[in-house]
Every structure is written in structure tokens, then in C-alpha cells.
FISEVO-271833 format. One record per residue (C-alpha): residue number from 1; x negated, y negated, z negated. Coordinates in steps of 0.1 Angstrom, whole numbers. Each point is the difference from the previous one (the first is absolute). Last residue first. Layout:
<nodes>
NODE NUM X Y Z $
...
</nodes>
This chain:
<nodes>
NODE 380 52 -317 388 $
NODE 379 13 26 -19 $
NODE 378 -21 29 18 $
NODE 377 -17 10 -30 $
NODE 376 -33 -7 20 $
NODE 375 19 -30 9 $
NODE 374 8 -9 -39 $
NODE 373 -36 12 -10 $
NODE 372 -16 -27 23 $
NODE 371 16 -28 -9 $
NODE 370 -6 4 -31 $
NODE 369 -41 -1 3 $
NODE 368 9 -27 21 $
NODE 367 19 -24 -26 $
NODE 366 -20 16 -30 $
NODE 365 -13 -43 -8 $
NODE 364 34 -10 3 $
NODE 363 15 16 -30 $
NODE 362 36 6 9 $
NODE 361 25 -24 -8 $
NODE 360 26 -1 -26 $
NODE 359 22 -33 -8 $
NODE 358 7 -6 -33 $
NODE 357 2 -42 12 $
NODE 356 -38 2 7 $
NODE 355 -13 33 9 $
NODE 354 -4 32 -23 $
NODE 353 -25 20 12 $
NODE 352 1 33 25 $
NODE 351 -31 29 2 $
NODE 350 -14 -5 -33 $
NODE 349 9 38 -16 $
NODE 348 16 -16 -30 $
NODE 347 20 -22 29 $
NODE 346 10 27 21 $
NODE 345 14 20 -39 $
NODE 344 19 -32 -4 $
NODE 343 18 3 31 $
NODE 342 11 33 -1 $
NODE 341 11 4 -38 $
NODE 340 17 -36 6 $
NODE 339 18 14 34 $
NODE 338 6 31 -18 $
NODE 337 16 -16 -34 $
NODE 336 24 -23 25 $
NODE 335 14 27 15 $
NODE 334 -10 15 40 $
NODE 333 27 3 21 $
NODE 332 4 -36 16 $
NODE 331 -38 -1 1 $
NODE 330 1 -33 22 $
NODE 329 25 -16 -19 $
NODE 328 -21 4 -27 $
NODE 327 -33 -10 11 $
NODE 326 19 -28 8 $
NODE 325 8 -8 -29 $
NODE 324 -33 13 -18 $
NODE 323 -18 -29 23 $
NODE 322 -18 11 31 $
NODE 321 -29 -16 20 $
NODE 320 -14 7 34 $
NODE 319 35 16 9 $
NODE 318 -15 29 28 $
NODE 317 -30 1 -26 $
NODE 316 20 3 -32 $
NODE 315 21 27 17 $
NODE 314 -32 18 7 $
NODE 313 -12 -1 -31 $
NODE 312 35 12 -16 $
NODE 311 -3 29 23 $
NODE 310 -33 7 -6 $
NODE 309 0 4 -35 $
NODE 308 34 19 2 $
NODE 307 -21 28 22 $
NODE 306 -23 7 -29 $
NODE 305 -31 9 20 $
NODE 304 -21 -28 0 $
NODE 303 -33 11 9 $
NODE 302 -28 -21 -21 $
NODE 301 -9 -33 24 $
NODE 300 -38 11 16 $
NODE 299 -20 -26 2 $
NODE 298 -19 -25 27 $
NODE 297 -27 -19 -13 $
NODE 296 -4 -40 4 $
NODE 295 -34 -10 4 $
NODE 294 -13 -23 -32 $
NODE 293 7 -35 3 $
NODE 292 -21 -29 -24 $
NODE 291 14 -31 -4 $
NODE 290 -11 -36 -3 $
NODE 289 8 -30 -18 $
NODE 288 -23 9 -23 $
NODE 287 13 28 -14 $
NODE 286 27 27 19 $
NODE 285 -6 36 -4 $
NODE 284 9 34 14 $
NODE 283 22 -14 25 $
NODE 282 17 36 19 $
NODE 281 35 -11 -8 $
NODE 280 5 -30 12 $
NODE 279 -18 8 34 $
NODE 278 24 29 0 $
NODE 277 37 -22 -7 $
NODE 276 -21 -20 31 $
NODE 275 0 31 15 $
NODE 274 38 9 -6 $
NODE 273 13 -29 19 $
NODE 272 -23 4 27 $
NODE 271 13 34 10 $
NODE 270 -21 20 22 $
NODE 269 0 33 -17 $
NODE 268 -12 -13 -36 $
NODE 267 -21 22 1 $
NODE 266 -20 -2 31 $
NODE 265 4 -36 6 $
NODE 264 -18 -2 -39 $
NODE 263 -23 21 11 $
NODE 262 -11 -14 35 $
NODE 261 -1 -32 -21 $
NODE 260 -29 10 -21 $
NODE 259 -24 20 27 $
NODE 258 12 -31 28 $
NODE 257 -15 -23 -31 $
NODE 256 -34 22 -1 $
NODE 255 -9 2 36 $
NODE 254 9 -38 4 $
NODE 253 -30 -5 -29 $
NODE 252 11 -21 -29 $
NODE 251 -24 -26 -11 $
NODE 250 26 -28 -2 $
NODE 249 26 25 -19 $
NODE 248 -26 -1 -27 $
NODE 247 -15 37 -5 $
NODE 246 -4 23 -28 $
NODE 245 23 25 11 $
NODE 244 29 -24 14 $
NODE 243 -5 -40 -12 $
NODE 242 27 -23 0 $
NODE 241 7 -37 7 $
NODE 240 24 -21 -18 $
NODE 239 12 -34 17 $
NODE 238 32 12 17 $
NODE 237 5 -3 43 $
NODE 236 -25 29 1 $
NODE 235 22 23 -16 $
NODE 234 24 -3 21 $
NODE 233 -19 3 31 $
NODE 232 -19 28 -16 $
NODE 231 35 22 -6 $
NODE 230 12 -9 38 $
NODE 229 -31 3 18 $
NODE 228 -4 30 -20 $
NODE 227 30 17 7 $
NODE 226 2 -12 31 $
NODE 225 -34 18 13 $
NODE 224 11 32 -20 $
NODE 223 30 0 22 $
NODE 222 37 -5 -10 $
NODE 221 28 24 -4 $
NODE 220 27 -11 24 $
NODE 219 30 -21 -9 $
NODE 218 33 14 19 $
NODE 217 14 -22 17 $
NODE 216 38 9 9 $
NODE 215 17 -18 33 $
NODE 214 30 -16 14 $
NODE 213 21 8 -35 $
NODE 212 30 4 -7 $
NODE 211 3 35 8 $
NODE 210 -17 13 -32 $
NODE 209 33 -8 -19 $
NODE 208 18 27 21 $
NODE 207 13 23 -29 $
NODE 206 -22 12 -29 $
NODE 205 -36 16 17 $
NODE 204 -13 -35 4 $
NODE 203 6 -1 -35 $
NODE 202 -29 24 -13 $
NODE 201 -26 -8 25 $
NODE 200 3 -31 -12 $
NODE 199 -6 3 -34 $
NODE 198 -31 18 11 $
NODE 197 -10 -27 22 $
NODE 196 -2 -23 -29 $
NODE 195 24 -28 18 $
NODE 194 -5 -36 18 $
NODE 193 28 -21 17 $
NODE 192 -7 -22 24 $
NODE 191 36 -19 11 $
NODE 190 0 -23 27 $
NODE 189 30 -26 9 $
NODE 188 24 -5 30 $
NODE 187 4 34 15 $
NODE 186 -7 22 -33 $
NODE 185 30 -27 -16 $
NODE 184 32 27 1 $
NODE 183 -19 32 4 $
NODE 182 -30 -3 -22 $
NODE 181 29 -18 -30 $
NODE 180 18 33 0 $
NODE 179 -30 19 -1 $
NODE 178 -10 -22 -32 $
NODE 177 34 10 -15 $
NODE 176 0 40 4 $
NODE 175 -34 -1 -12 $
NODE 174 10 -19 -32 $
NODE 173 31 24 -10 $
NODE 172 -26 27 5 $
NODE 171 -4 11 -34 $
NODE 170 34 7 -5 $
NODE 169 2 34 -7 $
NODE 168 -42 4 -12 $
NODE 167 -30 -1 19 $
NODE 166 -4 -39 -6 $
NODE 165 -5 -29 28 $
NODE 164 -13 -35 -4 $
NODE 163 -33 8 -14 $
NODE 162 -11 24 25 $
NODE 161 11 -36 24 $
NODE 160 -33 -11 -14 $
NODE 159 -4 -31 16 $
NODE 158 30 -16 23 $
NODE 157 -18 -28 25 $
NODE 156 24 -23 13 $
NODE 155 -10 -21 31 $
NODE 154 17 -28 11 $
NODE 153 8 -1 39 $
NODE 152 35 -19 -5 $
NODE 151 -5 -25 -27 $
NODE 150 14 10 -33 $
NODE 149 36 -10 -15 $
NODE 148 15 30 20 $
NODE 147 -28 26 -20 $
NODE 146 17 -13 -31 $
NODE 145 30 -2 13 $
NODE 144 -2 38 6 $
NODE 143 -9 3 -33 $
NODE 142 26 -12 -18 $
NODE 141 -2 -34 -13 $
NODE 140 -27 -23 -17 $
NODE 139 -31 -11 10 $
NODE 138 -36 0 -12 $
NODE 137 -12 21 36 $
NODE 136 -21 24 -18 $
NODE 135 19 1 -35 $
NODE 134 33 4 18 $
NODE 133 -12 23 19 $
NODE 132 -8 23 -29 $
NODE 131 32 -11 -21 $
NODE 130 17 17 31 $
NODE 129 -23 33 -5 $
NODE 128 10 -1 -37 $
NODE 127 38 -4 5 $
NODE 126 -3 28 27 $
NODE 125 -11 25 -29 $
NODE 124 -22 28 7 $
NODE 123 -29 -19 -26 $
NODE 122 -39 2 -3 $
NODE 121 -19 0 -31 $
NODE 120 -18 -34 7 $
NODE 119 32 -14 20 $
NODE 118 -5 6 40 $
NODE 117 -18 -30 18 $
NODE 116 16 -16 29 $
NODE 115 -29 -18 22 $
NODE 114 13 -34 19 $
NODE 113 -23 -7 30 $
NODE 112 9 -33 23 $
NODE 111 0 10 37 $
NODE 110 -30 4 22 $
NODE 109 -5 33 1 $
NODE 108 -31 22 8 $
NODE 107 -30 -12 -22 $
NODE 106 15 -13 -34 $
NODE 105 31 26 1 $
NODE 104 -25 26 11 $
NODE 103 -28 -7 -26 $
NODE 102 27 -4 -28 $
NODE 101 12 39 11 $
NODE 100 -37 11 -2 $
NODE 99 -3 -16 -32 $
NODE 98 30 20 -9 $
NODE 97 -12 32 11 $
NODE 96 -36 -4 -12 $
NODE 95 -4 36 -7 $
NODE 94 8 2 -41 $
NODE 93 29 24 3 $
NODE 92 -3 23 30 $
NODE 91 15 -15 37 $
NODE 90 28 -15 15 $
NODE 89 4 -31 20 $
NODE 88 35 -1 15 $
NODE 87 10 -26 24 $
NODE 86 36 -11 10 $
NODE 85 28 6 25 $
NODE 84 16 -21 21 $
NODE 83 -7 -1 39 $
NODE 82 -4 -37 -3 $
NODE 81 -32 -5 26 $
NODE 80 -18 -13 -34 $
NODE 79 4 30 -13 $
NODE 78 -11 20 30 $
NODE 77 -31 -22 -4 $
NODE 76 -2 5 -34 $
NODE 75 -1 37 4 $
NODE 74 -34 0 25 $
NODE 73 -13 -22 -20 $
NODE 72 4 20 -33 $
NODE 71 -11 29 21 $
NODE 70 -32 -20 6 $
NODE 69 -6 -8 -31 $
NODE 68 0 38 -16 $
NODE 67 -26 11 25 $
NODE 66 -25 -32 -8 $
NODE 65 5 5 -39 $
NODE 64 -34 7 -15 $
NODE 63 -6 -38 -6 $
NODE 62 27 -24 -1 $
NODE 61 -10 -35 8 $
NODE 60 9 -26 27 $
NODE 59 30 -17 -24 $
NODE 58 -16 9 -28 $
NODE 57 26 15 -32 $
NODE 56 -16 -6 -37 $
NODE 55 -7 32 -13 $
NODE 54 25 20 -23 $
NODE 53 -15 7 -39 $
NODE 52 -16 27 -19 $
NODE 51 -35 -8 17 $
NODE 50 3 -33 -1 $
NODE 49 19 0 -28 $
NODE 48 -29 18 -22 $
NODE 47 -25 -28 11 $
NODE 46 26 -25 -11 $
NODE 45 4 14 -35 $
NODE 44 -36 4 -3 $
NODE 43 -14 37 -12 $
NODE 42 -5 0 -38 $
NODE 41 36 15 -4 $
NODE 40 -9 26 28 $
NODE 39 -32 10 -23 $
NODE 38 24 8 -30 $
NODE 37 27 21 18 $
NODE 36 -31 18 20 $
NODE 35 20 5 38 $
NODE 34 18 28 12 $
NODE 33 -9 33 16 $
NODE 32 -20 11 -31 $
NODE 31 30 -6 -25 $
NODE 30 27 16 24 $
NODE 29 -27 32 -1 $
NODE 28 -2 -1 -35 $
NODE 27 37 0 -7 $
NODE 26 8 24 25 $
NODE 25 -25 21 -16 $
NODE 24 14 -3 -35 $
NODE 23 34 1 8 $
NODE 22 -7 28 26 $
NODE 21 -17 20 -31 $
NODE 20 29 -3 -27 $
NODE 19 22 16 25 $
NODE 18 -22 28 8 $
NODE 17 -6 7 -34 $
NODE 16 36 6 -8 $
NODE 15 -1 30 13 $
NODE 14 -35 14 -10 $
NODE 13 8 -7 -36 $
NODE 12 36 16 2 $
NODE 11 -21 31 12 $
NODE 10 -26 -1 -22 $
NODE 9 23 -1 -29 $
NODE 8 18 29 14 $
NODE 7 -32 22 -3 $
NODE 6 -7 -10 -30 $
NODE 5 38 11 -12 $
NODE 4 -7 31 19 $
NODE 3 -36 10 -18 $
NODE 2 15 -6 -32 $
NODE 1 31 20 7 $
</nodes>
């Protein structure tokens, strides 16, 4: 009896073990993906945002984006023939898709640009998406007057549209509206509207609302050669300099910066977003007005196997953020105790934080590593 009760000991041990263990290595690995808490609190505020933050939009100047420029051409000049319609940008969070959407108002149209900005956490309700326009044009009305009361030719740019929709019974009241609005003004005014490709991917296949729209651009991954044209030019417009093994940034061999941005193309598969989130990350030290970059290294995220992990990753990624409300509506069959067992067993392992207004976001600093186990698990 001795011998059995040992036995079972080992066995409840070895069960629960497993748990305890992706805690702890998720944990680490979110830990060494991310930036030193302390160190990034030494780090500049405005060096930080201009790495964190969206560029300035150039007139003339959009490096690594020669393909996706000339099929915005090609659709603003269908536009502007009034065949209706509007443009789509889509592309993985962080890829420049609304700088690239300010680029093409700026460059291709000439009409006044008014941008409609989804609330913080999102909303599916057509009083929110009015308040929107009412914001960017600072009138009053319903929105059609709204777009009435603008000069014909104006140009309004909807970011986010992930964050106008929901995967839940009415989640598409918005949709329904803004296709509405394509049809009845796409002749006279031009919408850009730009979408996490995902999301996308996921309401094109409800109803025809794909059909709006003259033509979809999908945001490539970059080159090593943007990348780091891209990462130095913005670094190079800030005072501090920094040194990469042993060396100031002056003394740098071309052999040698190719080595370091080849990796951080590499891994963060094209996406400038995410290797700015990378250059963050991989500063060992910052003195002097100067810091010092180590090579980023590419990890292995621990397997997630728990399938309700995933999904509610995934749903947070097709949504950007999610409050418990909608997180409810959304898991129309889950209780309340489940969704807080689910959620606050993501956020022990460090995979999703709590956002401003209790909003939950994934950690952007796994972003690609994620990415990759929801296609391998055929999700995305």
C-alpha cells in the first residue's frame, strides 16, 4: 500500500508538473523577448516613441512600398473615374497600414482627409461610428449629412475597421452601415479603409461586404535593406548614438550592420512594426546618451497546446483589444467563472495584459512567435 500511495503521489506530481512548467517557461520566454522594465524606463520618452510611435507621412517618401503604390494608383484612378467602390489596405498588425493609408490620401487625392477612429476598446454600435464622423468633420447630423456637408472628392480614411466589427450576433451592425455608405457616396467621395488581414479574412467570408471594394492591398513583408533604412533613419533623426559589440555606430563596418539587420528582417518576418518592438528589446544598456544593442536572438515560444488558449488568442488578435463584455458576447456559451479562469490563467503565463479601460491585449513583443503557432494550428 506504501509502494502504491508513492506511486500515486508521483503521478499527481508528474500531472500537474506540466502545468506549473509552461507558466514558468512562458513566463521566461515573454521576459526574454521583451524589453528590461527598468532599463526601458531609463530609455527617453521620445526615443521610445519614435520607435513605438507612427512616422510623419512624406509626400515623395515611402520606402519598401513601390508594389503596394502602384496598385493604389491604379485604384485611385478608377476612383476618380467614379466607378464607386473604395480601397482596402490590409496587412499584420504593426506593418505601417495606416501610415501607408496617410501616404495615399496625402499623395494620390486631392480632396480634404478626414480619418474616423474607432473608440479605444472598439464598439458595433452605429451611434459610436456617427459620433466618429462627427469628431472628424466637427459637425452635427447623421452621417450621411455629415459626408453631404463635405466637399465632393474628400477623402475619409476608416483605421482599424477590426475594431468596428465583433464575432458575435450583432457584431456586424457597423459593417452593414459603412457598406451602405461605399454604395451611396463611393462615386463622389473616397473611402481607404485599413484592416488586420486576419480579421479580414474572417468577414470577407460573411455576405458580399468584400465586394465594395476596387482593390485589396495587401502589405508585403519588407526587405532587410528597408528594415534598416527604415530602423537607422529613425534612429538617426534622435541625438543618441549606439555602439554594437564594442563598436560606435560611426565605426561600423557595412558587413557588420547587414549581419544585424539581416536578423532582425529575419525574425521579425518583415514586419517593421515588430522590429522596432526588437530594437527595443535587444538594448543592453543605455549611459551617456548612448546605447549599446546586442543581436537579437530568435526563440522558441513553449508549444501551446490547450486549445482554449488559442482560441481566446486568436479572438484577441482578430479584435486587437477585448474588454470582459465583449469577451462575453463573444463566448455566448462559456460562464462568467471560465472566461475569468481563462483569461487570468493567459495573463499568469504573460501572453495577454490588461490595457487601458480593462481592456486585454496580447503582449506585443510574442506577436510573431504567436502568429506562427495559430497557422501551424491552422486558426489563422
Amino acid at each position: 500500500t506504501s509502494t502504491q500511495d508513492e506511486l500515486d503521489s508521483v503521478e499527481r506530481e508528474s500531472a500537474a508538473t506540466p502545468r506549473e512548467n509552461i507558466y514558468a517557461r512562458l513566463r521566461s520566454f515573454v521576459e526574454e523577448v521583451s524589453p528590461v522594465e527598468e532599463l526601458e524606463k531609463l530609455i527617453p520618452y521620445y526615443y521610445r516613441q519614435l520607435c513605438l510611435g507612427r512616422p510623419s507621412v512624406s509626400r515623395s517618401f515611402l520606402p519598401g512600398r513601390d508594389r503596394e503604390m502602384e496598385q493604389a494608383r491604379d485604384a485611385a484612378r478608377r476612383m476618380k473615374n467614379k466607378t464607386g467602390g473604395a480601397m482596402m489596405v490590409l496587412g499584420e498588425p504593426l506593418t505601417g497600414k495606416t501610415t501607408f493609408c496617410e501616404h495615399t490620401a496625402e499623395y494620390l487625392f486631392e480632396g480634404k482627409v478626414y480619418r474616423i477612429n474607432p473608440p479605444l476598446n472598439g464598439s458595433i454600435q452605429l451611434k459610436d461610428f456617427t459620433h466618429a464622423f462627427k469628431q472628424a468633420v466637427q459637425g452635427s447630423g447623421k452621417i450621411e449629412q455629415l459626408i453631404e456637408s463635405t466637399i465632393h472628392g474628400s477623402v475619409f480614411i476608416l483605421n482599424d475597421l477590426e475594431r468596428w466589427w465583433e464575432r458575435s450576433p450583432k457584431g456586424i451592425t457597423v459593417l452593414d452601415k459603412l457598406a451602405n455608405l461605399i454604395d451611396n457616396y463611393g462615386d463622389e467621395y473616397y473611402f481607404i479603409i485599413n484592416c488586420n488581414i486576419h480579421t479580414f479574412n474572417l468577414i470577407s467570408r460573411m455576405g458580399n461586404f468584400s465586394e465594395r471594394f476596387i482593390t485589396s492591398i495587401r502589405l508585403a513583408p519588407m526587405s532587410r535593406e528597408n528594415i534598416q533604412r527604415i530602423l537607422l533613419s529613425r534612429h538617426y533623426s534622435s541625438s543618441l548614438k549606439f555602439t554594437y559589440k564594442g563598436q560606435d555606430e560611426s565605426l561600423l563596418s557595412n558587413r557588420k550592420l547587414n549581419r544585424l539587420f539581416r536578423r532582425y528582417a529575419d525574425i521579425s518576418s518583415g514586419n517593421i512594426g515588430y522590429a522596432f518592438l526588437m530594437w527595443l528589446a535587444n538594448i543592453e544598456s543605455f549611459k551617456q546618451e548612448s546605447l549599446t544593442i546586442k543581436e537579437p536572438k530568435y526563440l522558441d515560444m513553449p508549444t501551446l497546446h490547450d486549445p482554449d488558449w488559442l482560441m481566446m488568442m486568436y479572438q484577441i488578435l482578430i479584435h486587437q483589444r477585448l474588454t470582459r463584455e465583449q469577451i462575453k458576447r463573444i463566448y455566448r456559451t462559456k460562464s462568467f467563472l471560465e472566461i475569468e479562469s481563462l483569461l487570468e490563467r493567459l495573463l499568469r503565463a504573460g501572453l495577454i495584459r490588461i490595457h487601458q479601460n480593462n481592456a486585454y491585449t496580447l503582449s506585443p513583443y510574442i506577436y510573431p512567435y504567436l502568429v506562427r503557432q495559430l497557422s501551424e494550428n491552422k486558426l489563422i
